[in-house]
C-alpha positions as CSV (number, residue, x, y, z in Angstrom):
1,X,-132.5,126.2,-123.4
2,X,-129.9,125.5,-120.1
3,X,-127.2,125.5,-122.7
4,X,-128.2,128.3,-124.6
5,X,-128.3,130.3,-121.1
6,X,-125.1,129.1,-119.8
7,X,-123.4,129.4,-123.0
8,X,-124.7,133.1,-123.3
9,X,-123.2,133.7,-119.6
10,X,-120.0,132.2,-120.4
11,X,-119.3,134.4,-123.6
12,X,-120.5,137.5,-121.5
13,X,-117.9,137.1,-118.7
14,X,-115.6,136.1,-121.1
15,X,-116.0,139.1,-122.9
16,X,-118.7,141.9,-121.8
17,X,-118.5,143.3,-125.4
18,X,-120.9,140.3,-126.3
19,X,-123.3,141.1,-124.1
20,X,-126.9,140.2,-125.3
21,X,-129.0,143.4,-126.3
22,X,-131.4,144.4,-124.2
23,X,-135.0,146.4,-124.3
24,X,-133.7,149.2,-123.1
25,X,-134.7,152.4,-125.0
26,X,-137.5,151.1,-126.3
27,X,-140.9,152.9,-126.0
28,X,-144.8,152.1,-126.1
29,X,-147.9,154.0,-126.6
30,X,-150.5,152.7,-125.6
31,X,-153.7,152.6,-128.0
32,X,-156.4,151.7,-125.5
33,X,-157.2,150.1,-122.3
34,X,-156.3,146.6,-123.5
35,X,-154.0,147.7,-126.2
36,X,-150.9,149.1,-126.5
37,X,-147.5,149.4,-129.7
38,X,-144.1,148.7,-129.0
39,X,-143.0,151.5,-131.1
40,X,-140.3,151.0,-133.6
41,X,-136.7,150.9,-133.0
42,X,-134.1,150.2,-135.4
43,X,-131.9,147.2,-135.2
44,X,-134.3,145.8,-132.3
45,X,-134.9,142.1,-132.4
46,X,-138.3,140.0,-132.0
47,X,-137.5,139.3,-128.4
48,X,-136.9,143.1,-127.7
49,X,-140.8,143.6,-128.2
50,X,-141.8,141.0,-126.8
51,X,-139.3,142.2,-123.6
52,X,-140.7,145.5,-123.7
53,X,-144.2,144.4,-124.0
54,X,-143.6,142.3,-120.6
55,X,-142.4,144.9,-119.1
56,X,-144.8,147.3,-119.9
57,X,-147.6,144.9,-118.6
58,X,-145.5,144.4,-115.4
59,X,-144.3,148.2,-114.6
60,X,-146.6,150.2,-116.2
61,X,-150.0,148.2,-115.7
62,X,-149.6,146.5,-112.8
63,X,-150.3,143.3,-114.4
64,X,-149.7,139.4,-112.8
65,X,-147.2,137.9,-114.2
66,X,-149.2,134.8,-115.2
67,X,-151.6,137.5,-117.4
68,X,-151.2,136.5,-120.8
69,X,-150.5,139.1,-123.8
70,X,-151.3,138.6,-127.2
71,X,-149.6,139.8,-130.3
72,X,-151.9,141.9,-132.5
73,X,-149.6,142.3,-135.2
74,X,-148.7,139.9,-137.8
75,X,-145.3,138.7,-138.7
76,X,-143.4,139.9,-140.1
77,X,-143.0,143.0,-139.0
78,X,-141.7,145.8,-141.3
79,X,-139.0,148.6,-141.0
80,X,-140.3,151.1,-139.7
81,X,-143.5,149.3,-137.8
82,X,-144.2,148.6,-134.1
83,X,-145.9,145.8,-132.7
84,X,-149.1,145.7,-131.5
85,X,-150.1,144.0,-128.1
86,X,-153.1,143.6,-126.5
87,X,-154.8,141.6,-123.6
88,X,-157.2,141.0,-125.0
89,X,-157.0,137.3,-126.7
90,X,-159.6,138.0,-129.4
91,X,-157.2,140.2,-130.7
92,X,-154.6,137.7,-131.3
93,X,-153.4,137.3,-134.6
94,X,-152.6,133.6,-133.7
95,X,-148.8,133.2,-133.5
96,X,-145.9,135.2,-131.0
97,X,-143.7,134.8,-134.3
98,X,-141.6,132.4,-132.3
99,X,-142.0,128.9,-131.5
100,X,-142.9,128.3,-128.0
101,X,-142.6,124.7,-126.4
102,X,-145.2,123.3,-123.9
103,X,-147.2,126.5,-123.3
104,X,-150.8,127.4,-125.0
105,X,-150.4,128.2,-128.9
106,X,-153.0,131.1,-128.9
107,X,-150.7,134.4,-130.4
108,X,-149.8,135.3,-126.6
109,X,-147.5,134.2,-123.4
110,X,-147.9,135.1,-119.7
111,X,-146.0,138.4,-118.8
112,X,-143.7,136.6,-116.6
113,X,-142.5,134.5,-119.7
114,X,-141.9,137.0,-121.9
115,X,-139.8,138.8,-119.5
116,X,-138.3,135.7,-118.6
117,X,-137.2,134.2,-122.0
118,X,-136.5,137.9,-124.0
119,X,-135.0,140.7,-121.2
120,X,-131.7,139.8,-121.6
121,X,-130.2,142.7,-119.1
122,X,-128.0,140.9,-116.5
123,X,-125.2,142.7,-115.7
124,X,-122.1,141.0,-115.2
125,X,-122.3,141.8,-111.3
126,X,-125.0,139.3,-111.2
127,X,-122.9,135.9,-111.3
């Protein structure tokens, strides 16, 4: 994962026209008070949902970061579809669609991982 992150910075200040995509733009509706859709954007990526879901938890509900989230949706998720969320983990549909290493395999990640590991939104200011 280092070298995936320090290979990623090295091709954006080497050229900021490779810049990893970011959330941005996305929107969410949510569908109850536990449940919410990453509404469907074209040409958005896994990651992007799961990005926008983490943020949405953080920004919108106030949540901890260490409050897990739980992908209510199965993959693979077709054009034109959100992706369901919800915290609560009966809802799971038991996979993130990725494979996650040394955290619990239950269809969800803390908030603070999925922003972590899918908002890709540095700016080249940061280094």
């Amino acid at each position: 994962m280092r070298k995936f992150a320090l290979t990623a910075a090295l091709l954006v200040l080497a050229n900021p026209a490779l810049a990893l995509p970011n959330a941005f733009g996305m929107t969410v509706t949510q569908t109850g008070p536990k449940d919410f859709t990453v509404n469907y954007k074209a040409n958005a990526r896994p990651a992007d949902y799961w990005c926008t879901a983490g943020r949405f938890a953080e920004q919108t509900l106030h949540l901890s970061d260490l409050t897990r989230i739980y992908r209510a949706t199965l993959p693979p998720q077709h054009v034109g579809q959100g992706v369901d969320f919800s915290l609560d983990p009966a809802r799971s549909v038991g996979t993130t669609g990725f494979t996650t290493f040394g955290s619990k395999q239950d269809g969800g990640m803390e908030v603070g991982s999925a922003i972590a590991e899918f908002c890709f939104d540095w700016e080249i200011e940061d280094f």
